[in-house]
C-alpha positions as CSV (number, residue, x, y, z in Angstrom):
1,X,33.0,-18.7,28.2
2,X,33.9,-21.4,25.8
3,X,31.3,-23.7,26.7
4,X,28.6,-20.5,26.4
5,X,30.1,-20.4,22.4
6,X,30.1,-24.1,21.7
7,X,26.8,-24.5,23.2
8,X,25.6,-21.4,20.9
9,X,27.2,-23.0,18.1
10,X,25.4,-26.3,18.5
11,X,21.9,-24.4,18.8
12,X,23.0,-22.4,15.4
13,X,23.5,-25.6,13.7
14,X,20.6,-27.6,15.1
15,X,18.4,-24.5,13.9
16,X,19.5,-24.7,10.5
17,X,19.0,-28.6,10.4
18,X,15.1,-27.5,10.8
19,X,15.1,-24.7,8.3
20,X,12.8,-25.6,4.9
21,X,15.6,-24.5,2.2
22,X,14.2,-23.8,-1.1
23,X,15.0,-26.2,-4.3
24,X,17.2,-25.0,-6.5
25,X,14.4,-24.7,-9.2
26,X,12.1,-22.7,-6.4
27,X,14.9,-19.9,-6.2
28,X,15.6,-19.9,-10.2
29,X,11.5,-19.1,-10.5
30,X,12.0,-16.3,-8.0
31,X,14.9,-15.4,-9.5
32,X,13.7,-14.9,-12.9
33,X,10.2,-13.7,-11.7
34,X,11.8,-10.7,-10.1
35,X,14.2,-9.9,-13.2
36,X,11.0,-10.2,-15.3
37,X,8.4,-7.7,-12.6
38,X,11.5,-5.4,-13.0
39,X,11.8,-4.7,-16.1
40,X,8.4,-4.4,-17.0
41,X,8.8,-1.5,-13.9
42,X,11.4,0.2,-14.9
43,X,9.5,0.3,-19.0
44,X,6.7,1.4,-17.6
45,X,7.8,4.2,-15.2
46,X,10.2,5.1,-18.1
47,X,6.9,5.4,-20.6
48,X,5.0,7.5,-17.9
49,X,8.7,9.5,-17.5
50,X,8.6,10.4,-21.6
51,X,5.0,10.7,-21.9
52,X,5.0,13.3,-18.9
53,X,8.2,15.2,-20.0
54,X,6.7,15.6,-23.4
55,X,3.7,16.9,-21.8
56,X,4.9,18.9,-20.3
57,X,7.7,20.4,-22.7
58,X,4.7,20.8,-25.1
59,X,2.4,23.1,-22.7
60,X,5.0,25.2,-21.6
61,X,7.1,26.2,-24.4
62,X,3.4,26.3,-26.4
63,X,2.4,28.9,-23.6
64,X,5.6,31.2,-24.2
């Protein structure tokens, strides 16, 4: 039982030895590249929100 988690142990570690981790610079790009796709999102979806809620505010209190 032991030897099963030392030897699983080993394999965990040698398997991250092999991994390619990204630079520090790499995952401050994707960082900021997310935070940027985001917000231009969430003004977007917030301008199609207003501009259809005004719309529609408009036609039906103009149809009362």
């Amino acid at each position: 039982m032991i030897g099963a988690i030392k030897q699983q142990a080993k394999d965990l570690f040698a398997e991250l030895d092999r991994v390619d981790w990204p630079t520090k610079e790499k995952v401050m790009t994707s960082a900021w590249t997310v935070v940027i796709v985001s917000v231009f999102v969430g003004i977007y979806l917030w301008s199609v929100d207003w501009v259809l809620s005004k719309g529609f505010a408009y036609f039906f209190l103009k149809t009362r």
